[in-house]
ZAVORO-61540 format. One record per atom (N, C-alpha, C, O, CB): residue number from 1; chain; atom name; x, y, z. Coordinates in Angstrom, 1 decimal. Glycine has a CB too. Layout:
<sites>
SITE    n  chain  atom       x       y       z
SITE  NUM      A    CA       X       Y       Z
...
</sites>
This chain:
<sites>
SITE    n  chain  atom       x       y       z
SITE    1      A     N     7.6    23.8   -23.4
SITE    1      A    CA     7.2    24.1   -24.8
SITE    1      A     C     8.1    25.2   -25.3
SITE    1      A     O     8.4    26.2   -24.6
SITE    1      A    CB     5.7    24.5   -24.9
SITE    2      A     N     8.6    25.0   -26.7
SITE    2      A    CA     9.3    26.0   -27.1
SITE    2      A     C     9.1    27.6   -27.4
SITE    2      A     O     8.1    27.6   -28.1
SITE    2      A    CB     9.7    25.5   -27.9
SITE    3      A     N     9.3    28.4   -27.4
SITE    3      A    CA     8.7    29.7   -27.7
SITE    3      A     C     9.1    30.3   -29.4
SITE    3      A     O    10.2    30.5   -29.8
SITE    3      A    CB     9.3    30.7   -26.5
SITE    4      A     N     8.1    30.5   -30.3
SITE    4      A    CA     8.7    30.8   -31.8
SITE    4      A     C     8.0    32.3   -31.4
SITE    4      A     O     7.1    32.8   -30.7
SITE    4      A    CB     7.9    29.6   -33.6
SITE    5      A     N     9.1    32.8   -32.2
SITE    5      A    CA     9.3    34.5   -32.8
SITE    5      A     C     8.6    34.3   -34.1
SITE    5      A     O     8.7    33.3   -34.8
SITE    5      A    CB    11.2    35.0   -33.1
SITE    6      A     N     7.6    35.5   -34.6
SITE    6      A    CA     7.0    35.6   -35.8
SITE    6      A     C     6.7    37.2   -36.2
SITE    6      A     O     6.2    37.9   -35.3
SITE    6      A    CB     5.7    34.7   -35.6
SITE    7      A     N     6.9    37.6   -37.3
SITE    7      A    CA     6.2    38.9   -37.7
SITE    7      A     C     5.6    38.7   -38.8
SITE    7      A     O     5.7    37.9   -39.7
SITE    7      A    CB     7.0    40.0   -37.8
SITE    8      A     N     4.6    40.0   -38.6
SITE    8      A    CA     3.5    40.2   -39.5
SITE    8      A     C     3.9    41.1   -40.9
SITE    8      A     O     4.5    42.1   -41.0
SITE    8      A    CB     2.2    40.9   -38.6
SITE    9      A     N     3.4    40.1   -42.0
SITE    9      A    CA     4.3    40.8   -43.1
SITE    9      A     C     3.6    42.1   -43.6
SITE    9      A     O     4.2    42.8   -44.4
SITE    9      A    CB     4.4    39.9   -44.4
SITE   10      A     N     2.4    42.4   -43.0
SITE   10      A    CA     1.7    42.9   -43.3
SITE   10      A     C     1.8    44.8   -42.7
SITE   10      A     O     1.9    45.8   -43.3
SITE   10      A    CB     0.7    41.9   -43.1
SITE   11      A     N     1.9    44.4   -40.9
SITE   11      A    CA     2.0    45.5   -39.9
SITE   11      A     C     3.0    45.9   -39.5
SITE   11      A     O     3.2    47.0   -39.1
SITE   11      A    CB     1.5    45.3   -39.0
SITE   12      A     N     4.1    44.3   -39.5
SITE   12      A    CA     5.2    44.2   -39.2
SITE   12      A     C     5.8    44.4   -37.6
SITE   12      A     O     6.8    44.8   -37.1
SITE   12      A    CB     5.5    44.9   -40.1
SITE   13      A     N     4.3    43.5   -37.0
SITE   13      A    CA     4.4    43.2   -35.5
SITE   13      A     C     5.2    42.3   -35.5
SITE   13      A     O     5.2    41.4   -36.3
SITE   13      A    CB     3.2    42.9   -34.9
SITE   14      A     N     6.0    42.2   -34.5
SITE   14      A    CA     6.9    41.2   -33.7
SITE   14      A     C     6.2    41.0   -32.2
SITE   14      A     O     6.0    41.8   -31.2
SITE   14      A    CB     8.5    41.7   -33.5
SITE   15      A     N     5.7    39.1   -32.8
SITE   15      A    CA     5.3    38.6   -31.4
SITE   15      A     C     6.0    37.4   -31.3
SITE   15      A     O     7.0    37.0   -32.0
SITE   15      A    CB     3.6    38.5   -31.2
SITE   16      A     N     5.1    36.6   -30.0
SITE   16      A    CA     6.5    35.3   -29.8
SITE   16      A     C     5.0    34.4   -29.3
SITE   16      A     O     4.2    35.1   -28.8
SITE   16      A    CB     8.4    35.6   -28.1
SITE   17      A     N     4.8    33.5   -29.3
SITE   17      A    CA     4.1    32.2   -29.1
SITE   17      A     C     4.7    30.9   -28.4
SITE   17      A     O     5.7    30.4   -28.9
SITE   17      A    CB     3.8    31.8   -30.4
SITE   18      A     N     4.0    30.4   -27.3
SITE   18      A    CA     4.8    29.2   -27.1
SITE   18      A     C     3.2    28.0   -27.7
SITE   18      A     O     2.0    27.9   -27.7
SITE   18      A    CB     5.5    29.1   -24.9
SITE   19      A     N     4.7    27.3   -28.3
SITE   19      A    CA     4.0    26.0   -28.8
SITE   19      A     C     4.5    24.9   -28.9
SITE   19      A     O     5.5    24.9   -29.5
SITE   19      A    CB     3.4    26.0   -29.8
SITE   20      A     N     3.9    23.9   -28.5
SITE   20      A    CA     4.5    22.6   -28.7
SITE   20      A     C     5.1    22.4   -29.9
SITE   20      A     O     4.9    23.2   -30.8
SITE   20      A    CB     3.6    21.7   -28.7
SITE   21      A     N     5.9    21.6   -30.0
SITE   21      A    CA     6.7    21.3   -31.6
SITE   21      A     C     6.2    20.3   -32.3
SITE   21      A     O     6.9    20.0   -33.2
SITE   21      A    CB     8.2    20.8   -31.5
SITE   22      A     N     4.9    19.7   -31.9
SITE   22      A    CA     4.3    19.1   -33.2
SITE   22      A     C     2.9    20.2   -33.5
SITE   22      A     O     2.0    19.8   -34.2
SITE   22      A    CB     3.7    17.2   -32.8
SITE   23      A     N     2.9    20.9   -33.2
SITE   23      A    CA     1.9    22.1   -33.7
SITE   23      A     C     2.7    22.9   -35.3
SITE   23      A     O     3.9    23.0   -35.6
SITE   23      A    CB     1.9    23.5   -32.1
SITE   24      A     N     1.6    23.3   -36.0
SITE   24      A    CA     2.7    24.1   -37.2
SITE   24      A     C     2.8    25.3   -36.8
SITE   24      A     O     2.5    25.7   -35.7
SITE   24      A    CB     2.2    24.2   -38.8
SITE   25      A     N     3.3    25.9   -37.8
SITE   25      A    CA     3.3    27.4   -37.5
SITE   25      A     C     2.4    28.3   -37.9
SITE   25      A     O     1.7    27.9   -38.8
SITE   25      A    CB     4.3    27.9   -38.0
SITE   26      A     N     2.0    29.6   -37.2
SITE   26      A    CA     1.5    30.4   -36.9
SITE   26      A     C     1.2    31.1   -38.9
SITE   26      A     O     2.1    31.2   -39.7
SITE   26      A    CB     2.3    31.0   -35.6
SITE   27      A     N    -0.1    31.5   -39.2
SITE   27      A    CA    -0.4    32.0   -40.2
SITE   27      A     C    -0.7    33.4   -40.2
SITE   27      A     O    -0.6    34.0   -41.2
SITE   27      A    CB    -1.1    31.3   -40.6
SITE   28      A     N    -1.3    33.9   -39.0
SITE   28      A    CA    -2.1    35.1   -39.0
SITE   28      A     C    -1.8    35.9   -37.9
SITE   28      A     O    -1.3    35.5   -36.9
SITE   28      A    CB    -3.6    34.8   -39.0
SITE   29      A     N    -2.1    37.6   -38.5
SITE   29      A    CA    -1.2    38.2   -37.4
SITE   29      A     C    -2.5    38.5   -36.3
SITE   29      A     O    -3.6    38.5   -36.8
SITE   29      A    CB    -0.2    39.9   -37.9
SITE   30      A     N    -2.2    38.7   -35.0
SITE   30      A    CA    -3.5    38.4   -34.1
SITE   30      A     C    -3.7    40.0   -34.0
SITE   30      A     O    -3.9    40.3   -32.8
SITE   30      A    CB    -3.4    37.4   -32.5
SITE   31      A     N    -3.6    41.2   -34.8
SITE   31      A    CA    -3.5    42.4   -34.7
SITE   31      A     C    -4.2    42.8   -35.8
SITE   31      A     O    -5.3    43.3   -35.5
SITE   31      A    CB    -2.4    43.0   -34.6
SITE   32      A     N    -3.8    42.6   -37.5
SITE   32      A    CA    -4.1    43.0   -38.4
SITE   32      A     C    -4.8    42.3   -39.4
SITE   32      A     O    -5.3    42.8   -40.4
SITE   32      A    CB    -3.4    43.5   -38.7
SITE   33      A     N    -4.7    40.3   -38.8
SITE   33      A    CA    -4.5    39.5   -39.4
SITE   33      A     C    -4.1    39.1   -40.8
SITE   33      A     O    -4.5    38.1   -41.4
SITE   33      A    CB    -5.1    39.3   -39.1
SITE   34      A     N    -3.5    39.8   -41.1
SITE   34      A    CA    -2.3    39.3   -42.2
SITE   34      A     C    -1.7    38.1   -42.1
SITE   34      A     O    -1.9    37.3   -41.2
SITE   34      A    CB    -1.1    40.2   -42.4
SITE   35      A     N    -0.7    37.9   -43.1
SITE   35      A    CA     0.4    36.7   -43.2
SITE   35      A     C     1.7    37.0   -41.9
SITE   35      A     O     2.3    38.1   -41.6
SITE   35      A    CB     1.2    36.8   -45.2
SITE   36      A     N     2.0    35.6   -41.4
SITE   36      A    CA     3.2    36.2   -40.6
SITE   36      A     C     4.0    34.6   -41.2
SITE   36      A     O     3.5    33.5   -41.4
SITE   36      A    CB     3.0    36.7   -38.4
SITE   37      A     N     4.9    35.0   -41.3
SITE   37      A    CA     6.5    34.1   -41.0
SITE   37      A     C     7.4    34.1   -39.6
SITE   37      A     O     7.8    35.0   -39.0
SITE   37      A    CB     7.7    34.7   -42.1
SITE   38      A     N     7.4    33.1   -39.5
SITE   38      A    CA     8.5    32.3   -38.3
SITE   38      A     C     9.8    33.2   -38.3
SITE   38      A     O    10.4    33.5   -39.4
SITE   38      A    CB     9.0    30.5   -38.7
SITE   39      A     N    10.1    33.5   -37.4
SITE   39      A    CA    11.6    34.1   -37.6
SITE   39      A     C    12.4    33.0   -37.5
SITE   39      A     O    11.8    32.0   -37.3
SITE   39      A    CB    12.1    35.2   -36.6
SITE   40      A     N    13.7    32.8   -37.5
SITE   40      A    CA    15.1    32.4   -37.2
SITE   40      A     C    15.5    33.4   -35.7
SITE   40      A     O    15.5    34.6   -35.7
SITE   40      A    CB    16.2    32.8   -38.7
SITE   41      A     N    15.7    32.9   -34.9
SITE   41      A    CA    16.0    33.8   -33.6
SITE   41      A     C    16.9    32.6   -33.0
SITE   41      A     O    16.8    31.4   -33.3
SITE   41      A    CB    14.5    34.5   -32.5
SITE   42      A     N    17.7    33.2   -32.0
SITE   42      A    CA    19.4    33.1   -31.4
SITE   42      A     C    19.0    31.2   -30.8
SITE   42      A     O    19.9    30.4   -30.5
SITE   42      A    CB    19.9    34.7   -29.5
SITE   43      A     N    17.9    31.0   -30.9
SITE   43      A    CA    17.8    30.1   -29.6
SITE   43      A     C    17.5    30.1   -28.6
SITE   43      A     O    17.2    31.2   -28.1
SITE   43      A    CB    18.4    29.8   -29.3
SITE   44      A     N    17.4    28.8   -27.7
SITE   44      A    CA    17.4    29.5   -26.1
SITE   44      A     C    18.1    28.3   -25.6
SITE   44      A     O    18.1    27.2   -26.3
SITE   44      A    CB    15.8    29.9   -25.2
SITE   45      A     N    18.6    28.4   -24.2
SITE   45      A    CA    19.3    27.4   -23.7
SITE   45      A     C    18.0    26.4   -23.3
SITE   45      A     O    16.8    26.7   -23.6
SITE   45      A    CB    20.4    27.9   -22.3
SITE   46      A     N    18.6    25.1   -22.6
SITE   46      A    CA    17.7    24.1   -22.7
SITE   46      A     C    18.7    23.7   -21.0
SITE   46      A     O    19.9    23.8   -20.7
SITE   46      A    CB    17.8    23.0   -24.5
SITE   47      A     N    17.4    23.4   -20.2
SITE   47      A    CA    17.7    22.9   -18.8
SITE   47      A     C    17.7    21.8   -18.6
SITE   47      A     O    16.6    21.4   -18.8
SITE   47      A    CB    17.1    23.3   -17.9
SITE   48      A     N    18.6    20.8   -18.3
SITE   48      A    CA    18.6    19.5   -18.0
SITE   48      A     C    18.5    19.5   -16.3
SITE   48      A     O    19.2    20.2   -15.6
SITE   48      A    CB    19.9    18.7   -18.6
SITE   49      A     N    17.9    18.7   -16.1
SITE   49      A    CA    17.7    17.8   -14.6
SITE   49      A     C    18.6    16.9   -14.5
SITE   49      A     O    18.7    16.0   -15.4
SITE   49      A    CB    16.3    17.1   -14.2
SITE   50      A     N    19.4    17.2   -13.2
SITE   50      A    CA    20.5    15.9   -12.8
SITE   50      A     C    20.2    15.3   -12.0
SITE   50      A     O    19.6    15.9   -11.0
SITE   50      A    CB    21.8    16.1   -12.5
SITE   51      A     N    20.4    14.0   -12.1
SITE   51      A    CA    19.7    13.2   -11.0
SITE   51      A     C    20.8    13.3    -9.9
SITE   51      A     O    21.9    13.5   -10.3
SITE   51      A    CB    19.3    11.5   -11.4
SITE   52      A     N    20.5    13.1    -8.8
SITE   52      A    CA    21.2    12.9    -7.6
SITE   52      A     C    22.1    14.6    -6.9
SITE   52      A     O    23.0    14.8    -6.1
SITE   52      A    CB    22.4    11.4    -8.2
SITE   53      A     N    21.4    15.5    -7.8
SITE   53      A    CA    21.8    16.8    -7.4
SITE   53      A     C    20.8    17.3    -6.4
SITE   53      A     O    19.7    17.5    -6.7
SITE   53      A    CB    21.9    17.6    -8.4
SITE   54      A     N    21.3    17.5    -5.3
SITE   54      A    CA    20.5    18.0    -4.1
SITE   54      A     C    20.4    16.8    -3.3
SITE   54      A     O    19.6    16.9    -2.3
SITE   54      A    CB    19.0    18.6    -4.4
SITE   55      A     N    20.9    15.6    -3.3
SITE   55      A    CA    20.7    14.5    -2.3
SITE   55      A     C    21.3    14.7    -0.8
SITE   55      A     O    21.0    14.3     0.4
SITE   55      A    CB    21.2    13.3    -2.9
SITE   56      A     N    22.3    15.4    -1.5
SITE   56      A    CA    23.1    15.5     0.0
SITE   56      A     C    21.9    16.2     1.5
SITE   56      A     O    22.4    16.2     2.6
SITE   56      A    CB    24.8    16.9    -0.5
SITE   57      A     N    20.5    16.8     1.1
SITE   57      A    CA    20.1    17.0     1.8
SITE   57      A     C    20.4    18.6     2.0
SITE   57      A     O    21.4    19.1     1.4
SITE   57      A    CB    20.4    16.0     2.6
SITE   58      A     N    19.6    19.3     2.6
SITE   58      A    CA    19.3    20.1     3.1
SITE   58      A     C    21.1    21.1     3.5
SITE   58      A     O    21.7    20.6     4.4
SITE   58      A    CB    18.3    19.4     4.3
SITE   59      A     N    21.5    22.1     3.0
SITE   59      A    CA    22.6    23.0     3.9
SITE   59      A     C    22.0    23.3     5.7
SITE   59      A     O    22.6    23.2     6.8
SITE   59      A    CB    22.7    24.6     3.0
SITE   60      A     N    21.2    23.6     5.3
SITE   60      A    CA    20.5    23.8     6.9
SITE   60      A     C    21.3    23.1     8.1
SITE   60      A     O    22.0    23.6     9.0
SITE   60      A    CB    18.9    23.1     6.9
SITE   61      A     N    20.8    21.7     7.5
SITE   61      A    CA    21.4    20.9     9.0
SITE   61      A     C    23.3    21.1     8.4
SITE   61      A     O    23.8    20.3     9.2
SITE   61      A    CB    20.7    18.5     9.2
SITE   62      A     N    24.1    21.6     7.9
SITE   62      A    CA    25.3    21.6     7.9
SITE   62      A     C    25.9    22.5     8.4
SITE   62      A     O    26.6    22.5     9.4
SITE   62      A    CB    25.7    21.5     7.0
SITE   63      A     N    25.3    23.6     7.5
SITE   63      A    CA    25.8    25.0     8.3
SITE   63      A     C    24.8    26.1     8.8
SITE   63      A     O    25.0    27.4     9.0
SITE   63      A    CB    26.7    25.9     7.3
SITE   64      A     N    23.7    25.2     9.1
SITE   64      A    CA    22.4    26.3     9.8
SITE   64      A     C    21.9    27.2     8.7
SITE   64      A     O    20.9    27.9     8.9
SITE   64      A    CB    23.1    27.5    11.2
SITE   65      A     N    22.4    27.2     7.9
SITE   65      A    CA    21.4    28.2     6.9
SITE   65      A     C    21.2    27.3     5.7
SITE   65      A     O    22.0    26.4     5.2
SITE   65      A    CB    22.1    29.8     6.4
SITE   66      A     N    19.9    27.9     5.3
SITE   66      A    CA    19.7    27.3     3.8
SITE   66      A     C    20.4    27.5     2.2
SITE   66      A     O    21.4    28.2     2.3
SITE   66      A    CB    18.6    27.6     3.6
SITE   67      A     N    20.3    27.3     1.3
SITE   67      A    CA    21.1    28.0    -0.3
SITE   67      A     C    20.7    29.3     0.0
SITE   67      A     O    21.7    29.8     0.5
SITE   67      A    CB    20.4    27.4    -2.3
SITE   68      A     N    19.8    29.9     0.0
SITE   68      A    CA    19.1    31.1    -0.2
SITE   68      A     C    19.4    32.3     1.1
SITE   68      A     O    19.0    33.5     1.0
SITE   68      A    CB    17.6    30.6    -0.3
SITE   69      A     N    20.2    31.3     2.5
SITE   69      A    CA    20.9    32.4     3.6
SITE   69      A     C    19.6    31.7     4.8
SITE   69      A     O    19.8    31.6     6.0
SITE   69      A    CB    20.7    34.7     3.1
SITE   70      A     N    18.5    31.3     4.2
SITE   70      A    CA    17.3    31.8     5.4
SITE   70      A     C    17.8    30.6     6.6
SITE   70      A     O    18.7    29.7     6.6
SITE   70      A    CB    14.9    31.7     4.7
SITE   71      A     N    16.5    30.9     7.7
SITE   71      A    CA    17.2    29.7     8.8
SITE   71      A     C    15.9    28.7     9.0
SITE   71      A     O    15.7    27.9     9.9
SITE   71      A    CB    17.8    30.3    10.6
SITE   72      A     N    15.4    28.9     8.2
SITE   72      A    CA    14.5    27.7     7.7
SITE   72      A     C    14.6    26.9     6.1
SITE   72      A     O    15.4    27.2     5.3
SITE   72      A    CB    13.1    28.4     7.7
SITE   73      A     N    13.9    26.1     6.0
SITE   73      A    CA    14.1    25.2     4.7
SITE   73      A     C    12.7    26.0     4.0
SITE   73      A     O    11.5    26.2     4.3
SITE   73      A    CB    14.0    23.3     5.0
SITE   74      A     N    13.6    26.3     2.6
SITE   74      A    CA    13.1    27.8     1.4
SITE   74      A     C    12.3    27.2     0.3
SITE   74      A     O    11.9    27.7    -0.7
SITE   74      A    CB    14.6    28.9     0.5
SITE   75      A     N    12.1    25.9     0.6
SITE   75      A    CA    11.5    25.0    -1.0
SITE   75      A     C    12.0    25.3    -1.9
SITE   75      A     O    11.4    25.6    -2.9
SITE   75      A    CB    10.2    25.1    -1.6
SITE   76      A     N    13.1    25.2    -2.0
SITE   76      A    CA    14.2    24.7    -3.2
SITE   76      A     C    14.4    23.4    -3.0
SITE   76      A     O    14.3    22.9    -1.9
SITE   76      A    CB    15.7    25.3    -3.1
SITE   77      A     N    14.7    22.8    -4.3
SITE   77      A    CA    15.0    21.6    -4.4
SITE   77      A     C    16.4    21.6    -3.5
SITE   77      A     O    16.5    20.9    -2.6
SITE   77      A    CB    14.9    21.1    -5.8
SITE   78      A     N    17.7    22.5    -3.9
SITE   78      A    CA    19.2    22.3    -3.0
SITE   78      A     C    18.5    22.1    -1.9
SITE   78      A     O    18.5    20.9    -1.4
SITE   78      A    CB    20.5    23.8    -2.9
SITE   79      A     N    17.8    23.0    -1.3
SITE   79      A    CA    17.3    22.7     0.5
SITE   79      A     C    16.3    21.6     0.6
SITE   79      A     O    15.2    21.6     1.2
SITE   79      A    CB    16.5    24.1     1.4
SITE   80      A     N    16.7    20.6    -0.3
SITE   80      A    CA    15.6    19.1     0.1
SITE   80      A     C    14.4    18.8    -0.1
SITE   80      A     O    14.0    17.7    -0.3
SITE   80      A    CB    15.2    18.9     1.3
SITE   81      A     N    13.5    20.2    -0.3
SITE   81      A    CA    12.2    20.1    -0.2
SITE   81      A     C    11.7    18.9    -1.6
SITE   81      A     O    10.6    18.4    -1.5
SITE   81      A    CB    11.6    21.7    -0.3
SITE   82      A     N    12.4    18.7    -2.5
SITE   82      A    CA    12.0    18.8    -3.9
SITE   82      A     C    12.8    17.4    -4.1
SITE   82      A     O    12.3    16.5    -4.8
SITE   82      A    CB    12.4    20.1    -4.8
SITE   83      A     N    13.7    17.3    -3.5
SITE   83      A    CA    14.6    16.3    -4.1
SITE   83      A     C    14.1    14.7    -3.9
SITE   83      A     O    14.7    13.8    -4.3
SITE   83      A    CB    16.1    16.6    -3.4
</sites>
């Protein structure tokens, strides 16, 4: 879910909300309850899942240690658990 930035026109709190994107936007400040508006803010990156990343299996059995150094398997997807 995406996270929207909003201040209160009123108190002039800055808060942030996560909400689905078929939800509208936020009307009321949860402090003073006044009017708030949506900001415009930078963005945020967006994570894609690649398929077939981490297949190769486990580092463990290659070079005895896991992504993470340990000498067991750390539940990371790189160390197999997930993949």
């Amino acid at each position: 879910m995406p996270t929207y930035e909003y201040e209160c026109e009123l108190c002039g709190l800055k808060f942030e909300r996560q909400q689905a994107i078929s939800e509208g936007p936020l009307s009321e400040c949860p402090e003073c309850r006044g009017a708030v508006r949506r900001l415009i803010s930078g963005g945020t990156g967006f994570l894609f899942k690649v398929s077939g990343r981490g297949r190769e299996g486990c580092s463990l059995e290659r070079t005895g240690r896991t992504c993470c150094g340990r000498e067991e398997r750390c539940g990371n997807a790189s160390c197999g658990e997930n993949s």
